[in-house]
C-alpha positions as CSV (number, residue, x, y, z in Angstrom):
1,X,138.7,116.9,132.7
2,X,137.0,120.3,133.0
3,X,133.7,120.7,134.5
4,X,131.7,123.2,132.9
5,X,128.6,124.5,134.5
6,X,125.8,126.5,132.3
7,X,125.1,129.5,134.2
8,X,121.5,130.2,135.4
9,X,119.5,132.5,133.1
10,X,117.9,135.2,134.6
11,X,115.6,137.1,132.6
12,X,113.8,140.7,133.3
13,X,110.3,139.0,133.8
14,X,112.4,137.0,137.1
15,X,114.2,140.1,138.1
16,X,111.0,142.5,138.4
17,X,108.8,139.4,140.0
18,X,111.7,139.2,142.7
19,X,111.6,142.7,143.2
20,X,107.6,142.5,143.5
21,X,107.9,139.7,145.6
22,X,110.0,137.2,146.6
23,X,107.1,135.1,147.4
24,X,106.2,135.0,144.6
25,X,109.4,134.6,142.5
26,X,109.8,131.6,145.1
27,X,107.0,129.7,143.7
28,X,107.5,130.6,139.9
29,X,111.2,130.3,139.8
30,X,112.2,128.5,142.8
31,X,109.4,126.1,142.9
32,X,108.6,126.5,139.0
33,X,105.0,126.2,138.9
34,X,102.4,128.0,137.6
35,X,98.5,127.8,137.6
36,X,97.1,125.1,135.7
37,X,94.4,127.8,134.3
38,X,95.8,130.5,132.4
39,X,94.4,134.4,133.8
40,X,92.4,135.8,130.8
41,X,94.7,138.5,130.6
42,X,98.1,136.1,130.1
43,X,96.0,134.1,127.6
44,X,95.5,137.4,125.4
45,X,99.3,138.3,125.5
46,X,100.3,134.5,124.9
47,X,98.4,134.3,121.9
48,X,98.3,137.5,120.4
49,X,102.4,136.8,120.8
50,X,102.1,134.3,119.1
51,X,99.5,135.5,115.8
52,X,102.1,138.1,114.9
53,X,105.3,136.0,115.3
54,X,102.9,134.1,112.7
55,X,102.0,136.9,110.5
56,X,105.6,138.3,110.9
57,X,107.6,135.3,110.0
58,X,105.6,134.6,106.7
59,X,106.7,138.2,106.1
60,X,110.3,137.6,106.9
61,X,110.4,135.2,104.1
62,X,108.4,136.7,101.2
63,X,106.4,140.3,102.3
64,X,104.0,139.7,99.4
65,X,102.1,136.8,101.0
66,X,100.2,139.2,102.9
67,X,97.5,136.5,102.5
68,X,99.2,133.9,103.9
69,X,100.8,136.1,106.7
70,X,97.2,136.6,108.0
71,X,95.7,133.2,107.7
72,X,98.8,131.7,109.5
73,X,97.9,134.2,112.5
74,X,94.3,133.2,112.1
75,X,95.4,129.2,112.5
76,X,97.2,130.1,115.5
77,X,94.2,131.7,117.3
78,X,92.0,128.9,116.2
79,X,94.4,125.8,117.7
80,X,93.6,127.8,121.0
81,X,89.7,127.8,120.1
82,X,90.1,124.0,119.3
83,X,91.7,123.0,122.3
84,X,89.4,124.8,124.3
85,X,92.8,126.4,126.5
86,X,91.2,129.4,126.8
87,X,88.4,132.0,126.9
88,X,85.9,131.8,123.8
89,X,84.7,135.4,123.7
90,X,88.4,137.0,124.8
91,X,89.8,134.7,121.4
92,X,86.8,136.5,119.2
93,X,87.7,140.1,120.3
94,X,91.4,139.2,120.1
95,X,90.8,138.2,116.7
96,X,88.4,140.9,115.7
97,X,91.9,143.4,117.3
98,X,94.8,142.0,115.2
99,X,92.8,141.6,112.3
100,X,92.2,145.6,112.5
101,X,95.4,145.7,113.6
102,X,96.9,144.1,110.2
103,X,94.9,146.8,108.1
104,X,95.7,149.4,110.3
105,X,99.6,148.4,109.9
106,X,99.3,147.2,106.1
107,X,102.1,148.7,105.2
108,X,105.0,147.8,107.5
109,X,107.1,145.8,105.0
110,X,107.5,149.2,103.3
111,X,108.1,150.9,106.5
112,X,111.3,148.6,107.4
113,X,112.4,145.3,106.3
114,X,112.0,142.1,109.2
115,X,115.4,140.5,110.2
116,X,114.3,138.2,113.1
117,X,111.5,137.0,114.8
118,X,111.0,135.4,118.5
119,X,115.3,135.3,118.3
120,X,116.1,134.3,121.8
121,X,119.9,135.7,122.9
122,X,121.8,135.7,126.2
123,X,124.5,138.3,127.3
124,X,127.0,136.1,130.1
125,X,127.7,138.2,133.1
126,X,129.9,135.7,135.4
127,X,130.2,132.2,135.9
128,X,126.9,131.8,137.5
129,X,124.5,133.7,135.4
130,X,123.6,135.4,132.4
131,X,121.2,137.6,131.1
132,X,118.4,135.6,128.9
133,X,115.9,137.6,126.1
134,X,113.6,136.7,123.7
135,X,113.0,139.3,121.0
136,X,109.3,139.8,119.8
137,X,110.7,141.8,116.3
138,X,114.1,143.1,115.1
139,X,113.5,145.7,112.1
140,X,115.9,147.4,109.7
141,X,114.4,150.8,108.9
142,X,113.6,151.9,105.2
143,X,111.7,154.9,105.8
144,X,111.0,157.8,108.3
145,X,113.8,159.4,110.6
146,X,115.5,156.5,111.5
147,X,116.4,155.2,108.3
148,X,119.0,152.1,107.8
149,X,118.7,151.9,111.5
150,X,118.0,148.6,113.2
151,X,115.3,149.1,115.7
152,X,113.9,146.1,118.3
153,X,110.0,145.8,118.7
154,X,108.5,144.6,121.8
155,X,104.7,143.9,121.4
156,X,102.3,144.7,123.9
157,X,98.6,143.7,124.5
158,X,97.5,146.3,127.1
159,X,94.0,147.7,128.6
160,X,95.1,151.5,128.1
161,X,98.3,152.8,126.7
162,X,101.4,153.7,128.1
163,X,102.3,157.1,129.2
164,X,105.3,159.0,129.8
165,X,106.3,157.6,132.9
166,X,105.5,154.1,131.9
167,X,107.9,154.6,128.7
168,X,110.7,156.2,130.8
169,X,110.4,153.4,133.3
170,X,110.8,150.7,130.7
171,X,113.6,148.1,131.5
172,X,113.0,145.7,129.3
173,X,114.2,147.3,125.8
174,X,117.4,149.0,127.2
175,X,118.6,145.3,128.3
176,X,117.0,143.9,125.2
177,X,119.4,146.8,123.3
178,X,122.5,146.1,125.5
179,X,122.5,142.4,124.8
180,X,122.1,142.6,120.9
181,X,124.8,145.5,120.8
182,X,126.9,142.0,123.5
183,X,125.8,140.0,120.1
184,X,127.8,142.6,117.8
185,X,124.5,144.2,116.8
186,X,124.4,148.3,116.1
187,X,121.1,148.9,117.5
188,X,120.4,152.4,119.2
189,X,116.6,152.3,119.5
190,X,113.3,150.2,120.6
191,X,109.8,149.9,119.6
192,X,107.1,149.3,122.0
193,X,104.3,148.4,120.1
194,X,100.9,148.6,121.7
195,X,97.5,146.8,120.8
196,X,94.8,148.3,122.6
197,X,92.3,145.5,123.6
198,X,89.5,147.7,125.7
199,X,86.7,148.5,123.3
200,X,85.3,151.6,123.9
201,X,82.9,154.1,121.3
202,X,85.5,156.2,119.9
203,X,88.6,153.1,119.6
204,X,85.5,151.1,117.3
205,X,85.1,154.1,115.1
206,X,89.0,155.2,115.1
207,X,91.8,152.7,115.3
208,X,94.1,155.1,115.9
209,X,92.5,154.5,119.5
210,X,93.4,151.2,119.3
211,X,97.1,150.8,118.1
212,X,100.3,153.1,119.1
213,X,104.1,152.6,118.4
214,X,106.8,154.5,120.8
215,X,110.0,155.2,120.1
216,X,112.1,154.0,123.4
217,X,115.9,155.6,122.6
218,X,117.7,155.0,126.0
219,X,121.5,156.7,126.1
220,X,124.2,154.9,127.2
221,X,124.4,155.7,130.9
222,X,120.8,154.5,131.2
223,X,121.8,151.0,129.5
224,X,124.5,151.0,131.7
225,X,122.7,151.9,135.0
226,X,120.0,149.3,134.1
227,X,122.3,146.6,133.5
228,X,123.8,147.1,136.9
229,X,120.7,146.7,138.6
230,X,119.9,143.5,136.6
231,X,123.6,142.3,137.7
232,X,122.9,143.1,141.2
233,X,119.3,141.4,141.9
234,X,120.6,138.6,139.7
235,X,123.4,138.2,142.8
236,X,120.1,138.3,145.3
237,X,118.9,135.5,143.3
238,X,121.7,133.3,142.7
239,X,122.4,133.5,146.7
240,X,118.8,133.0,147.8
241,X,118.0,130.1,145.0
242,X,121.8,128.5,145.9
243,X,120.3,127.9,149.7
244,X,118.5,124.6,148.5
245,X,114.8,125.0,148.1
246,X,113.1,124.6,151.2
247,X,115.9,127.1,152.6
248,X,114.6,129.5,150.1
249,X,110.9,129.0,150.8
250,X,111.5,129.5,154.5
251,X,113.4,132.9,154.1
252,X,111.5,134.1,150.9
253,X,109.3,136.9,152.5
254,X,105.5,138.2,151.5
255,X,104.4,141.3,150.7
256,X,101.1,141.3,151.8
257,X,99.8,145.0,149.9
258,X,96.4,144.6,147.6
259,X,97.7,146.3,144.8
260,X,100.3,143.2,144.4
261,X,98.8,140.6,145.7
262,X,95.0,141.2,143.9
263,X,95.9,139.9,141.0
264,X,98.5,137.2,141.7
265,X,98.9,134.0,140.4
266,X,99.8,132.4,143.8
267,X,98.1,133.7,145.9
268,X,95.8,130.8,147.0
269,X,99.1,128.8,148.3
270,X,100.5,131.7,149.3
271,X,97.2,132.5,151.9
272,X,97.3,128.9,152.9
273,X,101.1,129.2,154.3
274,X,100.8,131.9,155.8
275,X,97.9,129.8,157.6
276,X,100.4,127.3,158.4
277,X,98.6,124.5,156.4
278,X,99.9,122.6,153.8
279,X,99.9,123.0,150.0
280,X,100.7,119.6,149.0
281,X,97.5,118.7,147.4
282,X,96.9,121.7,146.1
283,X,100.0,122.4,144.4
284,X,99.4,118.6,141.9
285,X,95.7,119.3,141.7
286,X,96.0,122.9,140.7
287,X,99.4,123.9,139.6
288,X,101.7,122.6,136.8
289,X,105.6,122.7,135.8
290,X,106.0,126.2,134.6
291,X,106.9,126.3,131.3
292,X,107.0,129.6,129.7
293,X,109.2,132.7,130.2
294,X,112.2,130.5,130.9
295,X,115.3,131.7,129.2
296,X,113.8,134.6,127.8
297,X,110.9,137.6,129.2
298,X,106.7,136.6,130.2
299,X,104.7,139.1,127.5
């Protein structure tokens, strides 16, 4: 008999935290917790995520119910506000955004036509690992320059925009691209679609201040080159995470610069090691398995 083995997925989300960190990859991936109180700023992406898979999916299957798409999104937000998971006042501003958001955008299901929503796919690289994504949107174009064209949208929920060099510097929508063309897929182009949440005077009167979509149309070499990279770090991984835990934890080096470890998730354990005391109790009375952004990217 054959022993299989499923190879380890390894998404973009644990490639750039590894590359940030390996402290910190160590506790989310190797360790797989994650804080048992969600940052304000994860909670807005989580959710928001998951209004317009809501809205979007109603309009995957009849893009008339316009009505229905926005009250399903609404239901979502209010599960949150039920359960009391997270911040009050960022869920009534979050609401107060993709509402605008859906007048702003009213007419998308003339602009393309939806094919998928939240569609996880992996791309195998070796034995070991593979490449693991979870789209936000896949579109097929009806009007405008790229018409016919399939074209992948990645939501974002961001303070301030992206600029240039944050668009050129995107990784995440060339691999996304390179794994649906692995799945037999023509796709040439991605979407990353931006809702503003900073309120400010002139993005209340204008919501053209608050909502931007850019075109991301990486060429080949770039797919290529970026896949390499995401091949190579997902070797680091495999070797570091195939030492045995505590191997791992003992090698898995810190950082230590304010502009990655302000705003850190682990940091508290992470400042207690390096104390040489011990995070037992800490890590059952304040952390949690880690459930999301496993097989596919963190939003």
């Amino acid at each position: 008999m054959t022993n299989t083995i499923t190879p380890k997925t390894i998404s973009n989300s644990e490639v750039s935290s590894y590359l940030t960190c390996q402290r910190k990859h160590y506790y989310a991936h190797g360790l797989g917790i994650q804080p048992k109180t969600t940052s304000v700023s994860l909670s807005r992406g989580v959710i928001g995520h998951e209004m317009l898979a809501e809205y979007y999916s109603v309009l995957q299957e009849d893009p008339r119910n316009i009505i229905v798409a926005r009250n399903r999104a609404y239901d979502r937000l209010d599960q949150h506000a039920i359960g009391g998971n997270a911040d009050l006042p960022m869920l009534v501003e979050l609401r107060q955004l993709v509402s605008f958001y859906f007048d702003f955008h009213a007419d998308d299901t003339k602009l393309f036509d939806i094919l998928e929503v939240e569609k996880y796919y992996k791309m195998p690289l070796n034995q070991e690992y593979q490449y693991g994504m979870r789209l936000d949107l896949l579109v097929q174009m009806k009007t405008g320059p790229y018409i016919g064209e399939k074209i992948i949208i990645d939501h974002k929920f961001l303070y301030a925009f992206p600029d240039a060099s944050d668009i050129m510097l995107n990784a995440q929508l060339p691999k996304y691209i390179a794994t649906l063309r692995q799945n037999g897929m023509d796709v040439k182009r991605g979407m990353l679609n931006t809702l503003r949440w900073r309120v400010t005077k002139a993005n209340t009167e204008n919501a053209i201040e608050r909502f931007k979509r850019d075109i991301i149309t990486p060429t080949d070499i770039e797919i290529r080159n970026i896949m390499k990279d995401q091949v190579l770090v997902s070797e680091r991984i495999t070797h570091d995470m195939g030492m045995g835990i505590k191997a791992y934890g003992e090698t898995a080096t810190r950082v230590l610069n304010k502009m990655i470890c302000q705003n850190c998730p682990f940091q508290s354990p992470c400042k207690t090691e390096l104390m040489g005391e011990d995070i037992s109790l800490m890590l059952q009375t304040d952390f949690e398995k880690n459930t999301y952004g496993y097989g596919g990217d963190n939003k």
